[in-house]
Backbone as ProteinMPNN parsed JSONL, in Angstrom:
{"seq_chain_A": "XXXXXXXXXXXXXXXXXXXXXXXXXXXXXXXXXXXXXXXXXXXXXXXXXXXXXXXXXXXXXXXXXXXXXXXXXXXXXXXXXXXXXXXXXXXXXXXXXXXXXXXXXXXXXXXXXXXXXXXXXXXXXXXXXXXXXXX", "coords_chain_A": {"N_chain_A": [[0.816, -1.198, 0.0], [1.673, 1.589, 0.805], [3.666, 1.507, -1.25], [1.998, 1.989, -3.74], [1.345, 4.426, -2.867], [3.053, 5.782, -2.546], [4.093, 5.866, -5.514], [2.062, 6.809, -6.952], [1.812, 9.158, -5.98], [4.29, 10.326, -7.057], [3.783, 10.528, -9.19], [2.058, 12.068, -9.762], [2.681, 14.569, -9.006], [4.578, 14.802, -11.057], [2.783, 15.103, -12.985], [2.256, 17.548, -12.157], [4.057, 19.515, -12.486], [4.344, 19.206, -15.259], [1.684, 20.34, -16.547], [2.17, 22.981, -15.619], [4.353, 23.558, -16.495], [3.537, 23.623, -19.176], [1.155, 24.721, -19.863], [1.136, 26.969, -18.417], [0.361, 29.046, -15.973], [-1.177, 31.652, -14.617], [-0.879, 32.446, -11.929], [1.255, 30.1, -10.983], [2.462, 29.906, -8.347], [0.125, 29.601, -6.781], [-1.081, 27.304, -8.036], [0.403, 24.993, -7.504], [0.903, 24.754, -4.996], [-1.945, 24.438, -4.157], [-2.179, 21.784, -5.36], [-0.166, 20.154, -4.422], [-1.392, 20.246, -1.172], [-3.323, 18.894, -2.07], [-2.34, 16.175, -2.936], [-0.584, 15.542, -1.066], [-3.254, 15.144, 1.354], [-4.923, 13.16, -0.132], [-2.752, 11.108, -0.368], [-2.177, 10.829, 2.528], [-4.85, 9.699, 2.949], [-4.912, 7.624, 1.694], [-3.294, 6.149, 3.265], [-3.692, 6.176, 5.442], [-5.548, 3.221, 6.53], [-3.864, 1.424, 6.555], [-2.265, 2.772, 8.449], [-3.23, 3.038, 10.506], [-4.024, 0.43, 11.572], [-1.267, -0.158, 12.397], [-0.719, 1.802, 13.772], [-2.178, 2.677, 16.071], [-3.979, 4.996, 18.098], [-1.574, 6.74, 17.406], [-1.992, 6.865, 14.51], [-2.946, 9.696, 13.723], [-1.033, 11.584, 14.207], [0.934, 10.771, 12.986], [-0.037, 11.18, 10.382], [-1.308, 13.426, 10.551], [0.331, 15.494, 10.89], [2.203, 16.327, 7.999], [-0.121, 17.061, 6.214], [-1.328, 19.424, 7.995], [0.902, 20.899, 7.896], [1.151, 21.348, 4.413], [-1.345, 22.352, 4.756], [-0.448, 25.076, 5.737], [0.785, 26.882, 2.925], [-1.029, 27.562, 1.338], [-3.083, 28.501, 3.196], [-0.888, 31.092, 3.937], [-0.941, 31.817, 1.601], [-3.65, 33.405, 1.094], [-3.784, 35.077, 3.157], [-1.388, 36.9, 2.271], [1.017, 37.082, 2.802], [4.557, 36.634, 2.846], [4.563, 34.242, 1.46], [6.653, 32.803, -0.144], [8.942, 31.752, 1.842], [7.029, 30.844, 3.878], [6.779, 28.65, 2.393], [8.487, 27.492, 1.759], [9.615, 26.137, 4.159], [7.207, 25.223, 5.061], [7.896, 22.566, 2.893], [9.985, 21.804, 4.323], [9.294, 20.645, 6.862], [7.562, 19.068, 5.703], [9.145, 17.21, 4.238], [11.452, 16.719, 5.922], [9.25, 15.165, 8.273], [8.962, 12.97, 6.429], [11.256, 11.665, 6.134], [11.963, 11.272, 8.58], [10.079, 9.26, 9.104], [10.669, 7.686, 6.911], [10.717, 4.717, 6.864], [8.734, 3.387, 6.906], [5.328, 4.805, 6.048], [6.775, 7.315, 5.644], [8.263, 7.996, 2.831], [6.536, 8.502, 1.485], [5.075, 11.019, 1.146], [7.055, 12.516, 0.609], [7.435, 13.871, -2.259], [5.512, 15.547, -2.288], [6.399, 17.588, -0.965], [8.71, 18.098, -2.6], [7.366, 19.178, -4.866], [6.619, 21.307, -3.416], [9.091, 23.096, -2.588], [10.009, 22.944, -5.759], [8.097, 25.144, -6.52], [8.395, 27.058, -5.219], [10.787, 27.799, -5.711], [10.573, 27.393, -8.547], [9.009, 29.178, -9.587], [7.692, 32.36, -10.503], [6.35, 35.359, -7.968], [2.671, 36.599, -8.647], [2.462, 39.275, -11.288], [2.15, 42.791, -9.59], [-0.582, 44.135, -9.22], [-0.887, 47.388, -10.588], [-1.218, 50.839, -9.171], [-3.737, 52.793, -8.177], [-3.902, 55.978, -10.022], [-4.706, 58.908, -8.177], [-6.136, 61.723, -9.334]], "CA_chain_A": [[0.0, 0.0, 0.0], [2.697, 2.509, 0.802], [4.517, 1.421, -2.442], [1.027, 2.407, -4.209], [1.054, 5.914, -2.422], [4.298, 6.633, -3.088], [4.261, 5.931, -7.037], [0.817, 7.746, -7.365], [2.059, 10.79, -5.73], [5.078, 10.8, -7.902], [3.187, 10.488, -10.619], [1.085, 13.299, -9.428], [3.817, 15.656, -9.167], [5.384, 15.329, -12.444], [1.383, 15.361, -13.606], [1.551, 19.314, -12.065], [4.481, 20.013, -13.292], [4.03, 19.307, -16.426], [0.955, 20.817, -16.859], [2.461, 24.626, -14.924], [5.412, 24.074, -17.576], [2.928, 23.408, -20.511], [-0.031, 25.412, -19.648], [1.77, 28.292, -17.643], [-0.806, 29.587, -15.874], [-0.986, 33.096, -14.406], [-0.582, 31.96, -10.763], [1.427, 29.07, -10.3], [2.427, 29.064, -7.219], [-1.347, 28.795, -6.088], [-1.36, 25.383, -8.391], [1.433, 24.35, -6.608], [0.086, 25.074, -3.566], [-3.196, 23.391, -3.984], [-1.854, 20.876, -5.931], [0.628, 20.281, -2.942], [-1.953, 20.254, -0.435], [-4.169, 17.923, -2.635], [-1.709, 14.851, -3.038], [-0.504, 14.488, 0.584], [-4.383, 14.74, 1.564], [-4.944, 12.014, -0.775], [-1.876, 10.26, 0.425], [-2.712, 10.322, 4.331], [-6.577, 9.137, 3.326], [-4.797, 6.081, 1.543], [-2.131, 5.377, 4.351], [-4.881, 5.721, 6.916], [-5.931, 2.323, 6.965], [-2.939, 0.917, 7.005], [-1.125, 3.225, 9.553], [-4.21, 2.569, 11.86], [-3.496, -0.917, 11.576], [-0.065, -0.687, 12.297], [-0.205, 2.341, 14.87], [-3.4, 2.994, 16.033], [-4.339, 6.197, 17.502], [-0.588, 7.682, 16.498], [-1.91, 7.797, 13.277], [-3.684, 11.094, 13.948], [-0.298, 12.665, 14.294], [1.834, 10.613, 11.827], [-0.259, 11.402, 8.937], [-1.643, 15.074, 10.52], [1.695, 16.898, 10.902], [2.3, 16.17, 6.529], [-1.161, 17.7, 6.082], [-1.347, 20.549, 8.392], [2.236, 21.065, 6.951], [0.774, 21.49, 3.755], [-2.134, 23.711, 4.603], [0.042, 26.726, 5.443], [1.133, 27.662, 2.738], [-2.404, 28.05, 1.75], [-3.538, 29.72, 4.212], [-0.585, 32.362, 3.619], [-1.371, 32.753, -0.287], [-4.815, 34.087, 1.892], [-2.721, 36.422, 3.835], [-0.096, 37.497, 1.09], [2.811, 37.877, 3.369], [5.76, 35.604, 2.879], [4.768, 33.392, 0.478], [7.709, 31.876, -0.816], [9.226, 31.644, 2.885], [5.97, 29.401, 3.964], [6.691, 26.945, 1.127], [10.272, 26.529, 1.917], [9.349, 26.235, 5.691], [6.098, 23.626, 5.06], [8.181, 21.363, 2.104], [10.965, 21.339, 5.459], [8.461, 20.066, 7.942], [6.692, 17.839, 5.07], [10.405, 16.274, 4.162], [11.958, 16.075, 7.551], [8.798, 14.36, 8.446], [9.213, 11.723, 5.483], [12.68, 11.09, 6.367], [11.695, 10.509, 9.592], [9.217, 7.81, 9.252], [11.117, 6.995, 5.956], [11.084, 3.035, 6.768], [7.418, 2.847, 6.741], [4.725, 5.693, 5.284], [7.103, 8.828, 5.144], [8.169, 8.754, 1.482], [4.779, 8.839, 0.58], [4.875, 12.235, 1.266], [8.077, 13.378, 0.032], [7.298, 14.103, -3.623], [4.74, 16.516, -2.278], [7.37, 18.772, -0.207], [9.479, 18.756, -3.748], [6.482, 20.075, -5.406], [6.779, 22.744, -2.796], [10.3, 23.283, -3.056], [10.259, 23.547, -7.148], [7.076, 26.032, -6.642], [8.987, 28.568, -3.861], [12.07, 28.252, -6.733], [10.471, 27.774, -10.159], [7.672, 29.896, -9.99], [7.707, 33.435, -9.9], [4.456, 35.649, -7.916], [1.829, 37.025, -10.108], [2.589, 40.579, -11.545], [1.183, 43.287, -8.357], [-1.221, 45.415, -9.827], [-0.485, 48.845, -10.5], [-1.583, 51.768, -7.682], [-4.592, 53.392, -8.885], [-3.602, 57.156, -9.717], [-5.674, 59.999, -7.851], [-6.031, 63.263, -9.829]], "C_chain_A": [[0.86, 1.262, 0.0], [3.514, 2.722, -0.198], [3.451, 2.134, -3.193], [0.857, 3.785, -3.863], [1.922, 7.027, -3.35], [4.489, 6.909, -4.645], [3.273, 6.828, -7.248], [1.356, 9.533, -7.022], [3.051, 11.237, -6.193], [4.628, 11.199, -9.446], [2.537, 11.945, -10.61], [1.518, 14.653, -9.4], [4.472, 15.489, -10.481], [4.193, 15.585, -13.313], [1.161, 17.016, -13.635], [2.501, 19.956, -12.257], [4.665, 20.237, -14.612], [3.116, 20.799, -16.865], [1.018, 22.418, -16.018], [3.516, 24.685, -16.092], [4.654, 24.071, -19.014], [1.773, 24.626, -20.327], [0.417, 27.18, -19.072], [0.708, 29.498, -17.592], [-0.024, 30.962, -14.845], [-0.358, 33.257, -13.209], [-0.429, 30.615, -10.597], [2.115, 28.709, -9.609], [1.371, 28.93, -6.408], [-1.31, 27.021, -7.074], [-0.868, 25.11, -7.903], [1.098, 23.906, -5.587], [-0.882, 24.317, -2.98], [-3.125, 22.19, -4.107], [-1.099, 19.78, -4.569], [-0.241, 19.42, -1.856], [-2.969, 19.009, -1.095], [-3.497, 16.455, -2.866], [-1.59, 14.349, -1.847], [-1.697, 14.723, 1.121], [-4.748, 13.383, 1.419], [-3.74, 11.01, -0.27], [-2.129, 10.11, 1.92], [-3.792, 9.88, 4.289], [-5.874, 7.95, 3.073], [-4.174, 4.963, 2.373], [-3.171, 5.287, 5.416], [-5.024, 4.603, 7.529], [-4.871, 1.131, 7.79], [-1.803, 1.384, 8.28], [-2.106, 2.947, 10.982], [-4.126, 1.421, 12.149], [-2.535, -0.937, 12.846], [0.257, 0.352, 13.887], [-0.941, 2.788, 15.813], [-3.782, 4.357, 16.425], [-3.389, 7.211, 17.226], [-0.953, 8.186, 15.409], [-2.38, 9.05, 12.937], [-2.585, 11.88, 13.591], [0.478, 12.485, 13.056], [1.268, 10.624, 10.302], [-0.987, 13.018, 9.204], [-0.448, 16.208, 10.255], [2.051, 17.176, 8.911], [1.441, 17.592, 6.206], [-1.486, 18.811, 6.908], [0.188, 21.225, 7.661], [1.62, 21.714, 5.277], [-0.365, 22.416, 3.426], [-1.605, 25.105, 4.493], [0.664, 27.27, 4.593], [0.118, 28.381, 1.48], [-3.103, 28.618, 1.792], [-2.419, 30.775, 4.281], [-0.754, 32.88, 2.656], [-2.842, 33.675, 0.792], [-4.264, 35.222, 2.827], [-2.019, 37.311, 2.624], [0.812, 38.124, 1.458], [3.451, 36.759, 3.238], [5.518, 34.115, 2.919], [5.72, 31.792, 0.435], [8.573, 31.29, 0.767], [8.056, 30.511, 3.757], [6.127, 28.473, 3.151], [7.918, 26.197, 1.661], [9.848, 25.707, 3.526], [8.249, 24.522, 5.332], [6.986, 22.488, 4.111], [9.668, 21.091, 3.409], [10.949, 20.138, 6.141], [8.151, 18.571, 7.011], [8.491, 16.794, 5.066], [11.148, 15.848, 5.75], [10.821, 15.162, 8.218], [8.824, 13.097, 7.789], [10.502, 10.904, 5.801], [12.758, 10.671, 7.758], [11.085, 9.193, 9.943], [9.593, 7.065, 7.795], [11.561, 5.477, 5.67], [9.725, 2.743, 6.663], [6.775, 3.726, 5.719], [5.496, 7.011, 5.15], [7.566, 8.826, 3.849], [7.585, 8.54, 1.297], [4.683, 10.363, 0.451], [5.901, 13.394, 0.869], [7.819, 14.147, -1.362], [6.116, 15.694, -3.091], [6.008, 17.74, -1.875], [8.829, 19.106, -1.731], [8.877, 19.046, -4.608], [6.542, 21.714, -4.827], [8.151, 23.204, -3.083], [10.454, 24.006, -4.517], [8.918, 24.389, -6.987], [7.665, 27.123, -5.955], [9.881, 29.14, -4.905], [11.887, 28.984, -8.126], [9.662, 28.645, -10.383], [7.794, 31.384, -9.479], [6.11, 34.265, -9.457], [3.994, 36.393, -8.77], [2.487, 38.563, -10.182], [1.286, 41.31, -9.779], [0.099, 43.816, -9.12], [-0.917, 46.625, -9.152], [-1.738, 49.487, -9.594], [-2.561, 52.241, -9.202], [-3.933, 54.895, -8.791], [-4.595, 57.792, -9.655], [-4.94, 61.1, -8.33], [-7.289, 63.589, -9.401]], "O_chain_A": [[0.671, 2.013, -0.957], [4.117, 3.79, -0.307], [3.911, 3.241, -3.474], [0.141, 4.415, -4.642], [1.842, 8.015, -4.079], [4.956, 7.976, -5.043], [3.665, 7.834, -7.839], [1.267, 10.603, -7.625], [3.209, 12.449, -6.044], [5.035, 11.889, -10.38], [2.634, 12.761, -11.526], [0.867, 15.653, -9.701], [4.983, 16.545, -10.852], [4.389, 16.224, -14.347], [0.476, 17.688, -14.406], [2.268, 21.165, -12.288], [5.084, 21.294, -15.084], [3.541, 21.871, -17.295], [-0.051, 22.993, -15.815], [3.622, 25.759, -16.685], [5.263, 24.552, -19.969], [1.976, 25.556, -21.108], [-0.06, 28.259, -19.425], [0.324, 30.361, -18.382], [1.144, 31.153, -14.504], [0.6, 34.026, -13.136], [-1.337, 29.871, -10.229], [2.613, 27.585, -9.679], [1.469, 28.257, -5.382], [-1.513, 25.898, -6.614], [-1.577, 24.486, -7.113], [1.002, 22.716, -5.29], [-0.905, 23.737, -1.894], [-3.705, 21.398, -3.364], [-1.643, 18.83, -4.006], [0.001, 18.237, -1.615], [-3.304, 18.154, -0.275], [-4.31, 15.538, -2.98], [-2.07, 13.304, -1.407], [-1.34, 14.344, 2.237], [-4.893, 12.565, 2.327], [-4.144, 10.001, 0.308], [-2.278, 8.961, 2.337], [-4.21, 9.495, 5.381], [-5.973, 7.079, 3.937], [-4.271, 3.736, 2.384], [-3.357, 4.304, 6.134], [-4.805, 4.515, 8.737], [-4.909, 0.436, 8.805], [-0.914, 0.737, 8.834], [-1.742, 2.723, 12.136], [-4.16, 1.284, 13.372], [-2.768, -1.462, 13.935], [1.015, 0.033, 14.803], [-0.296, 3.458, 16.62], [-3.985, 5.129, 15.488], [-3.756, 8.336, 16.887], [-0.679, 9.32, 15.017], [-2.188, 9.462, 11.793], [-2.775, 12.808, 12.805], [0.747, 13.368, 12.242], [1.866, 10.226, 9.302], [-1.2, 13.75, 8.237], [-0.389, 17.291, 9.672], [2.123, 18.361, 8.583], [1.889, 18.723, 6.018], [-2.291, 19.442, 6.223], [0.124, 22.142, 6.842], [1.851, 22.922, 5.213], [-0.513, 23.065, 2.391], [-1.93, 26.001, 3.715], [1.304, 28.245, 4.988], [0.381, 29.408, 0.854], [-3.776, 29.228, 0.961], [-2.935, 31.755, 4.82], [-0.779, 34.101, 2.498], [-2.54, 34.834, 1.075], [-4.799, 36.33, 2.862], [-2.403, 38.436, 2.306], [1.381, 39.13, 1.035], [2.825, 35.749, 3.559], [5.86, 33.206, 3.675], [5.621, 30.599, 0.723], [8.825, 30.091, 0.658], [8.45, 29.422, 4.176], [5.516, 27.412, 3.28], [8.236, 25.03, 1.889], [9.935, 24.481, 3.595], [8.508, 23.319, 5.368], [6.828, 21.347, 4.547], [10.323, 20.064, 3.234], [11.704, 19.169, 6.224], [8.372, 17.414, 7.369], [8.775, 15.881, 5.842], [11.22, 14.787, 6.369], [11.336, 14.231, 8.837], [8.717, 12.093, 8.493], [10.639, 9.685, 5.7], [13.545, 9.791, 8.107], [11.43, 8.339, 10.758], [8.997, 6.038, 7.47], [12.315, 5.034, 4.803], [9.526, 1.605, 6.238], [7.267, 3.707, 4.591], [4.901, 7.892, 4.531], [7.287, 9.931, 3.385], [7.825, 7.895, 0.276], [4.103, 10.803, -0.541], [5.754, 14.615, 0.807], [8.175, 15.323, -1.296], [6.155, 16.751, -3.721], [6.336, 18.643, -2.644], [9.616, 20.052, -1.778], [9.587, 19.326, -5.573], [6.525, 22.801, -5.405], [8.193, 23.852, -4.129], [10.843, 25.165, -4.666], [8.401, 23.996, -8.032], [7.258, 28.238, -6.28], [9.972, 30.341, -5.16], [12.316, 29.997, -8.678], [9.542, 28.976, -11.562], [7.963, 31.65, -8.289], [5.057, 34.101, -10.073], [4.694, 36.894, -9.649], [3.002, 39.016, -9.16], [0.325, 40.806, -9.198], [0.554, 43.64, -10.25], [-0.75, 46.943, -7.975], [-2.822, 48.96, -9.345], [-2.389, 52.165, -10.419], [-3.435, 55.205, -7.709], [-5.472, 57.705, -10.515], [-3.792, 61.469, -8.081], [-7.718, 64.732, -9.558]]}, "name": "protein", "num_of_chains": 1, "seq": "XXXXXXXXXXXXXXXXXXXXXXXXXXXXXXXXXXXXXXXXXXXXXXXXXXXXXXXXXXXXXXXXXXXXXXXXXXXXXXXXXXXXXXXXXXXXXXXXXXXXXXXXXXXXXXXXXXXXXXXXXXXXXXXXXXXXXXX"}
């Protein structure tokens, strides 16, 4: 099952890069972002069963910290202060967590935190809009 996570969510990440290097949309480090936040979701629903199995009510934490990890950076595009500094920061947390539990379910979750990573790097933020001028 964990082998199944892990391939899907690689897959899933070269699926959104692709389609930010082909498509090159206006804002993408919100795809990123979402995108991001939408794989390791999907990856902690599929490990669920099996980490409940295996850990029972740990798994609350060892598949929440990924996924709260992954909300903030989010919830700072919703702010619009320091961005690119939340990505680096959450793909930290998300990887140092993977490498932590990296004998069981943590690279499942790695591929997401180098989605974040190439989104903080490759992606620049949208143009600001220009100041309205008062005459």
């Amino acid at each position: 099952m964990v082998y199944l996570a892990t391939v899907s969510a690689i897959a899933a990440v070269l699926l959104v890069g692709v389609m930010v290097l082909v498509r090159k949309p206006a804002d993408a480090r919100r795809v990123v972002r979402w995108s991001a936040l939408a794989i390791t979701v999907l990856v902690a629903a599929a490990l669920t069963p099996y980490t409940v199995d295996d850990s029972g009510p740990a798994a609350s934490y060892l598949l929440g910290v990924p996924v709260v990890a992954a909300t903030l950076p989010v919830l700072a595009q919703r702010i619009g202060r320091l961005g690119g500094v939340v990505d680096v920061v959450a793909a930290l947390v998300i990887g140092g967590w993977g490498l932590l539990l990296g004998l069981g379910i943590g690279g499942a979750f790695l591929p997401a935190a180098v989605l974040l990573i190439a989104g903080a790097v490759g992606t620049r933020p949208p143009p600001a809009a220009p100041e309205p001028v008062n005459r």
